[in-house]
ChimeraX commands (.cxc) that place a marker at each C-alpha (Angstrom):
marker #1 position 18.28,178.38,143.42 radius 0.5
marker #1 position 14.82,177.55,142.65 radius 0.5
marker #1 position 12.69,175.21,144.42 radius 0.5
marker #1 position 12.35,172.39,141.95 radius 0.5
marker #1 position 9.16,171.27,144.35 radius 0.5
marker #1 position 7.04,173.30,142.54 radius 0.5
marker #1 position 7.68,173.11,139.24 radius 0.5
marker #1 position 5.49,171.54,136.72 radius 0.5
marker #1 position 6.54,168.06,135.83 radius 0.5
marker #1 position 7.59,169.70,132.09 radius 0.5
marker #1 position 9.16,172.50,133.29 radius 0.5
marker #1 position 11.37,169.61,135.87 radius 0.5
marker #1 position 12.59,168.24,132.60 radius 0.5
marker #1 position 16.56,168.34,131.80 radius 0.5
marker #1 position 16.72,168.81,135.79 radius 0.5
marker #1 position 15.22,165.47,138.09 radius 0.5
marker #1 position 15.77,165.19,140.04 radius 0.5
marker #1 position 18.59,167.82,140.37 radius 0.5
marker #1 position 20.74,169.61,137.27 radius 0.5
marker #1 position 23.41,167.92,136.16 radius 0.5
marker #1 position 25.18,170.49,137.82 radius 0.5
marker #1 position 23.86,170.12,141.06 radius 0.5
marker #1 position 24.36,166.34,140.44 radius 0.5
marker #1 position 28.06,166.32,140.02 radius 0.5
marker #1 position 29.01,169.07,142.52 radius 0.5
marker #1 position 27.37,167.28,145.86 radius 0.5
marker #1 position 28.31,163.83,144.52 radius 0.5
marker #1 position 26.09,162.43,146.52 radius 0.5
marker #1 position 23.47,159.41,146.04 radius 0.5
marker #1 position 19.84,159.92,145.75 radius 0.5
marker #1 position 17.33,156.99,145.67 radius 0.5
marker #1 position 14.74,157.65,143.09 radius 0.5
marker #1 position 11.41,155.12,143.86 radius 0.5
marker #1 position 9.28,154.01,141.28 radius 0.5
marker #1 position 6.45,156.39,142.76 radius 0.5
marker #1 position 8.74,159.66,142.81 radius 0.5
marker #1 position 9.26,158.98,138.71 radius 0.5
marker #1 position 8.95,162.04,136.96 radius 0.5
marker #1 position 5.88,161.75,134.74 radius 0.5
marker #1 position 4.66,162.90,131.51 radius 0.5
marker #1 position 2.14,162.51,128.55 radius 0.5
marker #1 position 4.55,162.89,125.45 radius 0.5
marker #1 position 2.98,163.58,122.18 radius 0.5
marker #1 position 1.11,166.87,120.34 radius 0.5
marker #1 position -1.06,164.20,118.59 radius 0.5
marker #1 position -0.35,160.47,120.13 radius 0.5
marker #1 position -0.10,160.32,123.32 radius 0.5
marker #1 position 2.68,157.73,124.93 radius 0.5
marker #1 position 3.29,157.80,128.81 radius 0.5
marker #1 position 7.31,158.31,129.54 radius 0.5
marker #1 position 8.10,158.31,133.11 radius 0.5
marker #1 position 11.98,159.55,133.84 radius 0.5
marker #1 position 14.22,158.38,136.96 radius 0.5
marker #1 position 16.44,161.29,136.24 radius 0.5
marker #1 position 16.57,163.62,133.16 radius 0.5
marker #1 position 19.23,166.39,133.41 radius 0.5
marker #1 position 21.92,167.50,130.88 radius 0.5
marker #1 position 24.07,164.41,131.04 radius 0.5
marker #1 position 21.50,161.26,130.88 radius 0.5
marker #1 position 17.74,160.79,130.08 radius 0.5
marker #1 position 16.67,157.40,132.03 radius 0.5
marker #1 position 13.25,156.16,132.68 radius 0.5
marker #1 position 10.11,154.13,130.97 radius 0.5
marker #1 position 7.99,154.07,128.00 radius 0.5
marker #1 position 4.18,152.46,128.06 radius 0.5
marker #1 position 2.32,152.49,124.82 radius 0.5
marker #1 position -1.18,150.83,124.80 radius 0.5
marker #1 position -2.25,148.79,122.25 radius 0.5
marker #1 position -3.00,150.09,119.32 radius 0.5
marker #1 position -1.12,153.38,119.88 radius 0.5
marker #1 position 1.71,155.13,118.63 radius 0.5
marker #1 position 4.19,158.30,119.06 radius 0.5
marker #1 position 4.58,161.53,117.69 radius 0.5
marker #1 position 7.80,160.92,115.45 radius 0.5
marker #1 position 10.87,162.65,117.36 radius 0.5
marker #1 position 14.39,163.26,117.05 radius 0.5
marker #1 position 17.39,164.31,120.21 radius 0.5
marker #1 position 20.17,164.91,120.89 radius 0.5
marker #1 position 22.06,161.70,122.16 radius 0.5
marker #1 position 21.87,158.11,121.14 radius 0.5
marker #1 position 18.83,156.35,122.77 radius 0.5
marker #1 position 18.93,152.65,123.54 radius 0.5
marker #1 position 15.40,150.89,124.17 radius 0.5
marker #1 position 14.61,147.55,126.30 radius 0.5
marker #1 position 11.66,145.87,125.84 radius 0.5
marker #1 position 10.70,144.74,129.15 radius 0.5
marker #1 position 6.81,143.71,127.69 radius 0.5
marker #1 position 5.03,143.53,124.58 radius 0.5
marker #1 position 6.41,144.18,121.02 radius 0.5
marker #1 position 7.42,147.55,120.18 radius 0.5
marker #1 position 7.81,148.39,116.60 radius 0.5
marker #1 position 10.39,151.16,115.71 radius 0.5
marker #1 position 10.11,153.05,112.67 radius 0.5
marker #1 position 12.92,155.03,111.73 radius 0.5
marker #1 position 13.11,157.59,108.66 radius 0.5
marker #1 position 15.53,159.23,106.62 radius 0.5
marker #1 position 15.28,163.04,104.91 radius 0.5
marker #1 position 14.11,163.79,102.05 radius 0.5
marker #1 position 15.83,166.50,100.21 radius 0.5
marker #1 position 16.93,169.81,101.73 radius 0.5
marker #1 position 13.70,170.93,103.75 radius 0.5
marker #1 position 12.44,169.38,106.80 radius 0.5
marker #1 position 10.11,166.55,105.37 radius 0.5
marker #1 position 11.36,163.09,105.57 radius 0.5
marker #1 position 10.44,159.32,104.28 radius 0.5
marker #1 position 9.59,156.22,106.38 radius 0.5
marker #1 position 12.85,154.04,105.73 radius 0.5
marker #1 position 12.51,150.96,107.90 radius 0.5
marker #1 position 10.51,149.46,110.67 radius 0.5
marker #1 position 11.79,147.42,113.07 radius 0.5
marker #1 position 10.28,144.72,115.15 radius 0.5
marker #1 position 11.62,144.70,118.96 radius 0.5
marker #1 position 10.81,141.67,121.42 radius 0.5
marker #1 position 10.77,141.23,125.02 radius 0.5
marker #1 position 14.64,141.31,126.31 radius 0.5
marker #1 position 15.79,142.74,123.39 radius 0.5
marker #1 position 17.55,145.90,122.69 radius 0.5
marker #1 position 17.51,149.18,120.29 radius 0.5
marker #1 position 19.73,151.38,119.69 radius 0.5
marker #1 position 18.40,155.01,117.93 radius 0.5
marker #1 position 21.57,156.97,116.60 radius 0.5
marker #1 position 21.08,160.75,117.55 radius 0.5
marker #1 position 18.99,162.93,115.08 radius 0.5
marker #1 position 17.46,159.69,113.79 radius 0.5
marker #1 position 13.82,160.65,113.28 radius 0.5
marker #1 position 12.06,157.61,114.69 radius 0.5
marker #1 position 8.33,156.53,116.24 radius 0.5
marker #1 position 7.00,154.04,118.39 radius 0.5
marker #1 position 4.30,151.79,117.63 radius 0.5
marker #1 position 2.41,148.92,119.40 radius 0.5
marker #1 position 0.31,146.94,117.51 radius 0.5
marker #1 position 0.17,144.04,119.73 radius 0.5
marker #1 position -2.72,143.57,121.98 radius 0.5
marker #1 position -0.93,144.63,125.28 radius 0.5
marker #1 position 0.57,146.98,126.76 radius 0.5
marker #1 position 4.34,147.46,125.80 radius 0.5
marker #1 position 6.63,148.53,128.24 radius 0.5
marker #1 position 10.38,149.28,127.68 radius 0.5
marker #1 position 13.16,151.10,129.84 radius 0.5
marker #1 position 15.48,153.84,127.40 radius 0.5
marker #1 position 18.86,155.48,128.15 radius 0.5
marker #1 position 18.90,158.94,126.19 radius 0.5
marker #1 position 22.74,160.33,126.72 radius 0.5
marker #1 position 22.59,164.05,124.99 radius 0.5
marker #1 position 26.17,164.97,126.56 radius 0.5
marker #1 position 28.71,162.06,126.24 radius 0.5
marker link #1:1,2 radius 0.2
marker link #1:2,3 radius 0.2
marker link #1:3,4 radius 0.2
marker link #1:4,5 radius 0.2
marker link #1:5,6 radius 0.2
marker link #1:6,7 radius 0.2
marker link #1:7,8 radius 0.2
marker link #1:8,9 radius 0.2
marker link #1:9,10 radius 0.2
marker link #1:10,11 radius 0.2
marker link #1:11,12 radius 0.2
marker link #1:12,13 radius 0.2
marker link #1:13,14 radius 0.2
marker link #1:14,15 radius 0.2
marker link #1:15,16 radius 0.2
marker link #1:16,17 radius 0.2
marker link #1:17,18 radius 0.2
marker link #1:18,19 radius 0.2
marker link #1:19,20 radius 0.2
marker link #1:20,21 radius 0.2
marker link #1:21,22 radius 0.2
marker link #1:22,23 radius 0.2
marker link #1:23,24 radius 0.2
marker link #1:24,25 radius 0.2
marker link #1:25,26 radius 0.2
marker link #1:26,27 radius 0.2
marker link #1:27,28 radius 0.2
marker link #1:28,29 radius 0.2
marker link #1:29,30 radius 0.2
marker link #1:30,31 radius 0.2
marker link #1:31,32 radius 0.2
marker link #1:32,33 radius 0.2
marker link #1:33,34 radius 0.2
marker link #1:34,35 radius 0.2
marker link #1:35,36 radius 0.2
marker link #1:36,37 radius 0.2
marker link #1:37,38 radius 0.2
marker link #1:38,39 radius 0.2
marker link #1:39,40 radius 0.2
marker link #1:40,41 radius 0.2
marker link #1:41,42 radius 0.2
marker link #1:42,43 radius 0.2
marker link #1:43,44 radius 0.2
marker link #1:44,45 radius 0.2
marker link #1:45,46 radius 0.2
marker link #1:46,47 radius 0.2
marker link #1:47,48 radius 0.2
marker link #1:48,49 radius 0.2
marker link #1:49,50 radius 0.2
marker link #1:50,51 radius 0.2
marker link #1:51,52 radius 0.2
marker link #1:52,53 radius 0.2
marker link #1:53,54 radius 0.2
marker link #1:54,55 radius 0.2
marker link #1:55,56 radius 0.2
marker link #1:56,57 radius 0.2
marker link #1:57,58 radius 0.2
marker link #1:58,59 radius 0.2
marker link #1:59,60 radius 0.2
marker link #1:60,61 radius 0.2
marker link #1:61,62 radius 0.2
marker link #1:62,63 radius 0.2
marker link #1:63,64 radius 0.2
marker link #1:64,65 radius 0.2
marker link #1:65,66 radius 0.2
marker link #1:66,67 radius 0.2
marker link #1:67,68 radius 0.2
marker link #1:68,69 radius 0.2
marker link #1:69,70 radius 0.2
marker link #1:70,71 radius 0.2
marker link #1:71,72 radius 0.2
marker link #1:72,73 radius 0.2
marker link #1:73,74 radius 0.2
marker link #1:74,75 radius 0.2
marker link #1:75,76 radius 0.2
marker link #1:76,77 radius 0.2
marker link #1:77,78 radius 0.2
marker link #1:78,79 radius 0.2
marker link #1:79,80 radius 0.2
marker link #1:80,81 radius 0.2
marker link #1:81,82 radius 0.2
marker link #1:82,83 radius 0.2
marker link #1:83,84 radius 0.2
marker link #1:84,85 radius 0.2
marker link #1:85,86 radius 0.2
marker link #1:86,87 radius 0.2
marker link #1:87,88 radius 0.2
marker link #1:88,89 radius 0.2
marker link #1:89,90 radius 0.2
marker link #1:90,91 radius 0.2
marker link #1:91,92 radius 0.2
marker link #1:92,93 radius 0.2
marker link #1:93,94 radius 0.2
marker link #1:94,95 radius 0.2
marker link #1:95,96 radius 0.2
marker link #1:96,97 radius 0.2
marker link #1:97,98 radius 0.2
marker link #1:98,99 radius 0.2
marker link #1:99,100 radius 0.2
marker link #1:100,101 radius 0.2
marker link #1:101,102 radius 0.2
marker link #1:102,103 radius 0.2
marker link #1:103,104 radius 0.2
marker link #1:104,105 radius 0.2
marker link #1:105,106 radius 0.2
marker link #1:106,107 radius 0.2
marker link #1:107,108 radius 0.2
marker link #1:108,109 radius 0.2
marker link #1:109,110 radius 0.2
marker link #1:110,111 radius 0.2
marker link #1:111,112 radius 0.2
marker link #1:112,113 radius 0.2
marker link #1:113,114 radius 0.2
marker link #1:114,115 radius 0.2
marker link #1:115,116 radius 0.2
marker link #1:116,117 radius 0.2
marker link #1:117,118 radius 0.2
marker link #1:118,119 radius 0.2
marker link #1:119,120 radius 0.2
marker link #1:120,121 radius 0.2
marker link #1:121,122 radius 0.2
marker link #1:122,123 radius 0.2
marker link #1:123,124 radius 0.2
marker link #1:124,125 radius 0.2
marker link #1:125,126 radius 0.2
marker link #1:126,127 radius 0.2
marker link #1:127,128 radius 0.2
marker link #1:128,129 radius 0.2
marker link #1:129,130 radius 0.2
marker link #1:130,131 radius 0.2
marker link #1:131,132 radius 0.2
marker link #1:132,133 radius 0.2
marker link #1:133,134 radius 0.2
marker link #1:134,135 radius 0.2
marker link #1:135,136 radius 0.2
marker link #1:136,137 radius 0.2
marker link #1:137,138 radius 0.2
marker link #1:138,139 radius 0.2
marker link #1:139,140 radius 0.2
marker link #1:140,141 radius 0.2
marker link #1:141,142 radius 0.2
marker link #1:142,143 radius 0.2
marker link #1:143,144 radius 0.2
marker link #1:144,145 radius 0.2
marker link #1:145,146 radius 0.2
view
């Protein structure tokens, strides 16, 4: 078994802090501090900061902070995502295909306040956006394997 120690924080991805499989075998509890987060820039063009309490084959859970004036890379997963806005106003904007290739058209944007929840059906291509001038900060449950 590898040392997941020292692995990059991408390459720790789908495995923080242990597998799945690891995970469910030991059955055991493992506290996860805000400062052990698993931490990553997201984005080939837009840059987001998502910081993961665990990410293995069974759940994606952790943070998203956008800064104002920001958005994401559009994105699709495996695994319905549910967002909650813990700060600022997060606009979601989903799309839908368009025709047979790969390109697809902004449908809707949505408009999501503090204490309010999202929920992104899987393959949904969908960005994030803040146009407010703060900060927004929301927690997200990805679940790939239910």
């Amino acid at each position: 078994m590898e040392n997941i120690k020292e692995l990059t924080a991408l390459e720790k991805l789908g495995r923080y802090p242990v597998s799945g499989e690891e995970a469910r075998k030991n059955q055991r509890l493992i506290h996860i501090p805000k400062d052990k987060m698993l931490r990553l820039i997201h984005g080939k063009e837009n840059h987001i900061l998502v910081s993961f309490y665990i990410s293995n084959d069974f759940v994606h859970f952790g943070t998203i902070q956008i800064p104002k004036g920001i958005y994401s890379d559009p994105e699709t997963h495996k695994g319905d995502e549910v967002l909650f806005v813990l700060k600022g106003k997060l606009t979601v904007q989903v799309y839908e295909k368009d025709g047979e290739d790969d390109t697809s058209v902004l449908h809707e944007s949505f408009e999501i306040l503090p204490e309010e929840q999202f929920l992104v059906p899987e393959g949904m291509k969908h960005r994030y956006l803040n146009f407010s001038d703060e900060v927004v900060e929301a927690v997200f449950g990805i679940a790939p394997e239910l």
